[in-house]
N, C-alpha and C positions, 0 to 999 in steps of 0.2 A: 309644622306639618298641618295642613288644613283637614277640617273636619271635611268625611264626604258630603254631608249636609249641603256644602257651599262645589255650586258646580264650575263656577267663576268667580271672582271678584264683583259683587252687587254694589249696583249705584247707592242705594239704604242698607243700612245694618238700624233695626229696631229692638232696644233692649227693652224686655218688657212686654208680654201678651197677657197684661190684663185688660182691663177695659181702655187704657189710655194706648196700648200698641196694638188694638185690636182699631179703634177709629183710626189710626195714622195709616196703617195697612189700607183699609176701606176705602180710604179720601185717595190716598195713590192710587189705588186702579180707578173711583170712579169720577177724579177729581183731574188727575195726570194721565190717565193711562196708562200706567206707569207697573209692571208686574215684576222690576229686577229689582226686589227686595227680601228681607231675611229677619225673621224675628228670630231675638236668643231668650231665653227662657231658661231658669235653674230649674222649672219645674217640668214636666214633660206633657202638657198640657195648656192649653189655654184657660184662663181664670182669673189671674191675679189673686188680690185678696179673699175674689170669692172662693177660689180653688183653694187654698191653705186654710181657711176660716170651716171649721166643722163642727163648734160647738153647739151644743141644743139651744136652739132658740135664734139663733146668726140670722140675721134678716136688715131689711132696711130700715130708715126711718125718714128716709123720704117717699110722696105718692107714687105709686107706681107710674102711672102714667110720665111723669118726669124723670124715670129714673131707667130708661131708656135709651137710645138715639136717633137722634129726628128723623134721619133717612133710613133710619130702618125701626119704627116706633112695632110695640108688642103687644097685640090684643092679645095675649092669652095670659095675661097676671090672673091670676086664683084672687088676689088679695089686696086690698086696696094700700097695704104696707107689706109687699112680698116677702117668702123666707130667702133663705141662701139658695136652696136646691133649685127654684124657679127661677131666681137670677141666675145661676148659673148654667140652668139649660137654656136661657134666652142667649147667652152668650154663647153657647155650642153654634144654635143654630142660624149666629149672623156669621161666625164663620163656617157653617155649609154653606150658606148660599153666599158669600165671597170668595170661597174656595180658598179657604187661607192657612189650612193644613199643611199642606204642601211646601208652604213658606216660613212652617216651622221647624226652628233648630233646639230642640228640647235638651233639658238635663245637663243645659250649659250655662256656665255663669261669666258673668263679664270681670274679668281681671283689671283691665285700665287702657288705653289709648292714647296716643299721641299723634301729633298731626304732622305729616311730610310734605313741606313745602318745595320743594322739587316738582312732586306729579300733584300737587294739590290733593292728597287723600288723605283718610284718617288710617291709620294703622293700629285695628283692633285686640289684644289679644284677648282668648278667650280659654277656659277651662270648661272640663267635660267633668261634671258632677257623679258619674257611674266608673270613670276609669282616673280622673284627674289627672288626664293628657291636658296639656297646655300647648297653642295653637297662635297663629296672628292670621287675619284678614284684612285686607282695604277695602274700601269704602270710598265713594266722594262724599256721601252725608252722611252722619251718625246723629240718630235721636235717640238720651233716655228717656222714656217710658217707664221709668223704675218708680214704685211707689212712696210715698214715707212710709206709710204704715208694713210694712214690710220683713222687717228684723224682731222679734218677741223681746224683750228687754229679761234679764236670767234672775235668779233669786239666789244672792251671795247674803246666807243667813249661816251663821255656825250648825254644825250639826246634819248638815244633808247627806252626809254619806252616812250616814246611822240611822235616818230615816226607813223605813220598813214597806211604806208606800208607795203611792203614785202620784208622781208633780210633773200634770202637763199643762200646756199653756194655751188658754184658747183662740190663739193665731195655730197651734201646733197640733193640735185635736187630736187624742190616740182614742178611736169608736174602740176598739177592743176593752177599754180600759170601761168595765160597767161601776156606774154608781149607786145603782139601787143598794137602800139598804146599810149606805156607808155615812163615815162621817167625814163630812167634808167640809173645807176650809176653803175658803174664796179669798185671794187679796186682791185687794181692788176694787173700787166703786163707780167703774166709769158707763160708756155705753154697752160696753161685751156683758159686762158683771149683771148689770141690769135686766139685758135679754136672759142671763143664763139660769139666776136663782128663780127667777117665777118660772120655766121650762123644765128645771126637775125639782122642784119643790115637794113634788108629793112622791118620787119614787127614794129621796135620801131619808138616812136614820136623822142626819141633822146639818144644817149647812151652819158656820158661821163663818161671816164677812168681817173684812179689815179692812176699813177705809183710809184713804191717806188723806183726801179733802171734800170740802161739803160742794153740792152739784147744786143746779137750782133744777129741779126734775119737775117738769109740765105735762098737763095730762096729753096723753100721747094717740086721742080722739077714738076710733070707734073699733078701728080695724073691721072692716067690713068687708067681707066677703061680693066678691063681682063675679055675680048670677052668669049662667052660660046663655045669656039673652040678651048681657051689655056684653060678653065677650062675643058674642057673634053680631053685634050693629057696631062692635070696635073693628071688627077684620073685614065684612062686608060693605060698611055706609061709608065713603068716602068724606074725608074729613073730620069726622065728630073726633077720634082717636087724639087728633091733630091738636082741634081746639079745644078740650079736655085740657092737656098739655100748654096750651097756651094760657087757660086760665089757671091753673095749676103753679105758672112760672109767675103769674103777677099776682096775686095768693102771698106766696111764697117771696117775695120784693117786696112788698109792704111793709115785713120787718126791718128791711135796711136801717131806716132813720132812729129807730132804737139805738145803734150800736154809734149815731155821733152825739159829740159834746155839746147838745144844743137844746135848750129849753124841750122842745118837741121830744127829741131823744132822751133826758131825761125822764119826761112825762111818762113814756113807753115804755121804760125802762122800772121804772117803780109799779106799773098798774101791771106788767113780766112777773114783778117779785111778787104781787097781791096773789096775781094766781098762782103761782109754784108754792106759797104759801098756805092759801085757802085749798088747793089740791091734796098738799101736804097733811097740812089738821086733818081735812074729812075724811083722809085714808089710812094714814099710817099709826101708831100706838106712840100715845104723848110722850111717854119715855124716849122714844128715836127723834122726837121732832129738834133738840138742837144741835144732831146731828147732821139732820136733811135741811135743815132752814140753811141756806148760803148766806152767806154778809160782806159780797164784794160785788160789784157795779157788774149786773144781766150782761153777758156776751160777752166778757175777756175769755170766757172759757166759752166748748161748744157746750150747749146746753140738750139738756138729756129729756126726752120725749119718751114719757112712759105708755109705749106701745101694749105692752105686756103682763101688765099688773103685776109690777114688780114692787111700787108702794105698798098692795093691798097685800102682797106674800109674805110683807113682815109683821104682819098680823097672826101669822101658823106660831106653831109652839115649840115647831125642831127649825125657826129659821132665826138666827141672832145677827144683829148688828152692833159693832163696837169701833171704837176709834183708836183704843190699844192695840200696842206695835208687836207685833213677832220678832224677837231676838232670839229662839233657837230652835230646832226641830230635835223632837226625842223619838223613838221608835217608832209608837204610832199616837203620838201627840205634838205639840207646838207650843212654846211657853212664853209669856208676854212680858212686858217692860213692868206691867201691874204686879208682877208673880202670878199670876193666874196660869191655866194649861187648861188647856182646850182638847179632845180627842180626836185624832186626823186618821183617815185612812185614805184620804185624797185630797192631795193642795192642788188648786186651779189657780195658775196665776192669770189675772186680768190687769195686770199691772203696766199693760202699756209696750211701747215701742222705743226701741235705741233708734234716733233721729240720722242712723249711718247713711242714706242714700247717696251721699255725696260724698261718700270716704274713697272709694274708687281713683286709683291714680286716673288723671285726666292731664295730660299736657299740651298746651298751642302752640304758638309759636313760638320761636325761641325758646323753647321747650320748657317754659314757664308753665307749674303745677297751677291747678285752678285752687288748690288751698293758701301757694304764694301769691293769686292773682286777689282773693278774699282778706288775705290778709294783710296787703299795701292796701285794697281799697277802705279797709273797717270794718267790716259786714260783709256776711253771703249777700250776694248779689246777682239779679240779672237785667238785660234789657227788656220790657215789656215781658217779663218771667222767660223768658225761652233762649233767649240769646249772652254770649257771652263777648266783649271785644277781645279781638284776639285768639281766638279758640275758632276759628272759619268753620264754617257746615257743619256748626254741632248744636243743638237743638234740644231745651228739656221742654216735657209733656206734666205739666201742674209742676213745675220750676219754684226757685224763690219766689214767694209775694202771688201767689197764683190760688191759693186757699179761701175758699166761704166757708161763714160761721153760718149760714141760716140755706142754702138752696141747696142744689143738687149738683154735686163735684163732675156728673158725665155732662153740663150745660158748660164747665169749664175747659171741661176736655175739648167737645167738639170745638168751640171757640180757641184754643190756642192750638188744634190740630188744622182748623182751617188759615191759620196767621201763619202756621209755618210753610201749608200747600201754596201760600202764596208768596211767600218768600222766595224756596225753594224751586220753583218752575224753572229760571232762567239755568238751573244746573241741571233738573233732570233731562230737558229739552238741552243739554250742551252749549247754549248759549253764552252761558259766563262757567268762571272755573272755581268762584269762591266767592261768597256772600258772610257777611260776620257783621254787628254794631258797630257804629261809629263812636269812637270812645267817650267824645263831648256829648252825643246821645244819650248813652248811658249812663253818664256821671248824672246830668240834668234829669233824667228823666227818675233815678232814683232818690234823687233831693225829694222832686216833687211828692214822693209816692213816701215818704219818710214822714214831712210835712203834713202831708195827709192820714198819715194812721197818727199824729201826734192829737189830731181832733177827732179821734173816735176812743173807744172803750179800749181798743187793743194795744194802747199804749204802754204797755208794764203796771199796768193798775193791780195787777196780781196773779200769781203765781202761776203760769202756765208756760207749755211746751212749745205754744208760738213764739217766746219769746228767747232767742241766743241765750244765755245763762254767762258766756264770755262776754260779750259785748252792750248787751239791753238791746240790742235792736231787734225788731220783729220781721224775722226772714218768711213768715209764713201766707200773713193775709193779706189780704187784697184790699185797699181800702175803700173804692169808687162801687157804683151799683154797676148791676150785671149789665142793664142797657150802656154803658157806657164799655164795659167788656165787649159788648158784640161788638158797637160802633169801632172802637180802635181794631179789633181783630179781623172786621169784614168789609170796613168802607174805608176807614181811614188812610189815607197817604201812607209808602214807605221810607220815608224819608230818612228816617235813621240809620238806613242799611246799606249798606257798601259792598259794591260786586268788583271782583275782579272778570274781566273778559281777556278773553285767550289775546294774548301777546300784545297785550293795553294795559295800559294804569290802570290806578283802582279809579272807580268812581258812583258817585252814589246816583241814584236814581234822579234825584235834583239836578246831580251836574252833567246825568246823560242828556237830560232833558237842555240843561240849558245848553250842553254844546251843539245840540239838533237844534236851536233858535241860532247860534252865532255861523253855524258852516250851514245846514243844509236849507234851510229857511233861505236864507241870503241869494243863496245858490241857485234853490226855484226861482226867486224872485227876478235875479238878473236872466236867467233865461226865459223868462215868461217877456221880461223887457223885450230880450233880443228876440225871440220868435214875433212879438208885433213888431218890432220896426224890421224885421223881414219881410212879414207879408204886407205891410200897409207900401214898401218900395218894394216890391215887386207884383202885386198885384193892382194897387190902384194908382204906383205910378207918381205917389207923394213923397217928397224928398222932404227927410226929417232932421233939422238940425241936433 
């Protein structure tokens, strides 16, 4: 039974209204014209991570000015590294003015899909988060928009149901639950954990943290406040917002050459570690420094930009840092692998995300799971991140191999939301009935891209979440600069992609092309022949052998 949400079967079903199913919405109306689409959302809101992320301190750590979208850039940042609450009313208000409410199906989650080669659609199902009715829709295109960061990872320690407290997770943010005054336990030391402790440092009785590995944490600049004097020559002066933005994004590309295997990258890489070093000594309390000193090669992991003087907060005297492990929770304490016990009246876990985005049953053709499609190939995999062979008019939005370690993940977005509007045209215009990778495409193209992270830092140099834990390969980063991102995403040829057109063979863009050289080409040609030696005998009378 279909949700009333859905008034027909829509040409898009987009899973996902955070920031990545909020540009793919956008670029269909202002890219296709395009308005018969359907965003599903577990949450009843648009947001994404920003909607679910409520802890104190939740903010970016890239410039505002980048951390926007180019066709709809935001002069009204407060901050020159915004919090949650600003990003996320920037995001209300590009859907008011897309008007893309209306095109939400809230409080629903995506079950799994399979694709029916018959009428060429995908056959969604979905669940309803409020009644857990389950439902199917068609589709001709399906995009996920799903995030990684997405799922809270749980905390399986002996003793939690004896626990006396409050263990929430700062993806899961319970505001009811006050901290002043308490003693509270953090596990985790990543970028959450670091916004959180210097943001209520001074209302708890005591925090202490549990780290599981060492960060390389760089000073994280000024945080400077943007006077309502650049925010009004950012909304009124045409251009400056822009090029702000522009220089912001090559800024911000200069660290690239850090992260390869080459003298240069080396060089940059060590004069990384002086600073995250020399930052470290002048702030933090010598006791913590061979905690926070890291000792594995700048940029296998993403590195932590201390926005918020989070170094200089473990200088207080209710805030402790330790590398001891929690093995069990007691009524209103924690006790560690040392024998030590610590007093808990609130665990926050900042301990990261279960990597499930991709656990979703998804089936192609021949009704082959994309976990059996992963697992004959060796690796998650996609074609140029978005594309699967096999699996026609399905489309992820920051896909395998689609991940930066240094700029701004909505520069990625827009870039592979505009690769797929142009993929996608000949379907939503009804032109062709199915588009998907060329298989030898996708084999070669992920050689190369293998190849390529084998010469940079993200190789398994050490211990990180980009990298499969089954397999060694790294499903997550990108390895090429961003100007090479745009170039394939905006100018390059489509050549790897194969359209089916109504009641025709497949054929790829190349071969449409050449059979327009061998039939129609030919075609003009001989009757451009025969219309001169028409007129040349019948008007002037010359007989043409």
């Amino acid at each position: 039974m279909a949700s009333s949400a859905f008034r027909s079967s829509p040409k898009v079903i987009i899973i996902g209204a955070g920031f990545s199913g909020m540009a793919m919405a956008c670029q269909l109306k202002r890219e296709l014209k395009c308005d018969d689409f359907v965003i599903c959302d577990r949450e009843a809101a648009f947001g994404g991570t920003w909607l679910a992320n409520k802890y104190p301190g939740c903010g970016v750590d890239i410039p505002a000015a980048f951390y926007s979208l180019s066709f709809a850039p935001n002069p009204n940042f407060s901050n020159f590294f915004p919090k949650r609450d600003e990003v996320l009313q920037y995001i209300n208000n590009v859907v008011l003015e897309y008007e893309l409410s209306r095109h939400l199906v809230g409080s629903t989650e995506w079950v799994g899909a399979s694709w029916q080669e018959d009428d060429k659609t995908w056959m969604v199902r979905l669940r309803s988060t409020t009644t857990g009715q389950e439902y199917a829709q068609r589709c001709n295109v399906l995009i996920s928009a799903v995030g990684a960061l997405t799922n809270p990872n749980s905390l399986n320690i002996p003793g939690i149901d004896r626990f006396q407290g409050d263990i929430i997770h700062t993806a899961r943010w319970d505001q009811n639950v006050s901290l002043r005054d308490k003693n509270v336990i953090v596990l985790g030391n990543g970028a959450s954990a670091t916004q959180l402790v210097p943001a209520v440092a001074e209302d708890v009785r005591s925090i202490t943290q549990f780290m599981r590995s060492k960060q390389y944490f760089l000073p994280g600049g000024c945080n400077t406040t943007i006077s309502p004097f650049w925010q009004t020559i950012f909304r009124y002066v045409p251009g400056v917002l822009l090029t702000v933005r522009f220089f912001v994004f090559l800024y911000l590309e200069t660290s690239t050459p850090q992260f390869n295997l080459t003298k240069t990258g080396a060089k940059m890489r060590r004069e990384t570690a002086e600073i995250s070093e020399r930052y470290v000594k002048e702030n933090a309390p010598e006791k913590y420094w061979p905690l926070l000193l890291a000792d594995y090669q700048v940029g296998c992991k993403r590195r932590v930009f201390d926005h918020d003087g989070y170094i200089s907060s473990l200088n207080r005297d209710n805030v402790r840092l330790t590398a001891d492990e929690v093995i069990a929770l007691n009524e209103r304490s924690v006790s560690t692998r040392s024998g030590a016990t610590y007093p808990a009246d609130v665990i926050v876990l900042a301990n990261g995300f279960s990597l499930t985005q991709y656990d979703t049953e998804l089936c192609g053709r021949h009704g082959r799971s994309r976990q059996e499609y992963w697992k004959e190939s060796g690796h998650i995999k996609a074609y140029e991140s978005i594309g699967m062979s096999e699996f026609p008019n399905f489309f992820y939005i920051l896909g395998p191999n689609s991940g930066r370690g240094h700029t701004s993940a909505i520069f990625s977005i827009e870039n592979y939301t505009d690769l797929i509007i142009r993929i996608i045209k000949p379907i939503i215009t009804e032109s062709a009935v199915s588009v998907e990778p060329d298989m030898s495409s996708e084999k070669a193209y992920n050689e190369r891209l293998q190849a390529a992270l084998k010469n940079t830092v993200f190789n398994n140099t050490c211990r990180s979440w980009f990298i499969d834990p089954k397999t060694g390969y790294n499903w997550m980063i990108y390895p090429w600069s961003s100007f090479y991102m745009w170039w394939t995403t905006h100018v390059a040829g489509l050549d790897g992609w194969v359209y089916e057109f109504p009641q025709t063979k497949k054929m790829s863009q190349n071969s449409a092309f050449a059979l327009c050289l061998r039939t129609v080409l030919p075609t003009f040609v001989v009757c451009l022949i025969v219309g001169a030696y028409t007129y040349l005998k019948d008007s002037c009378g010359v007989f043409v052998m």
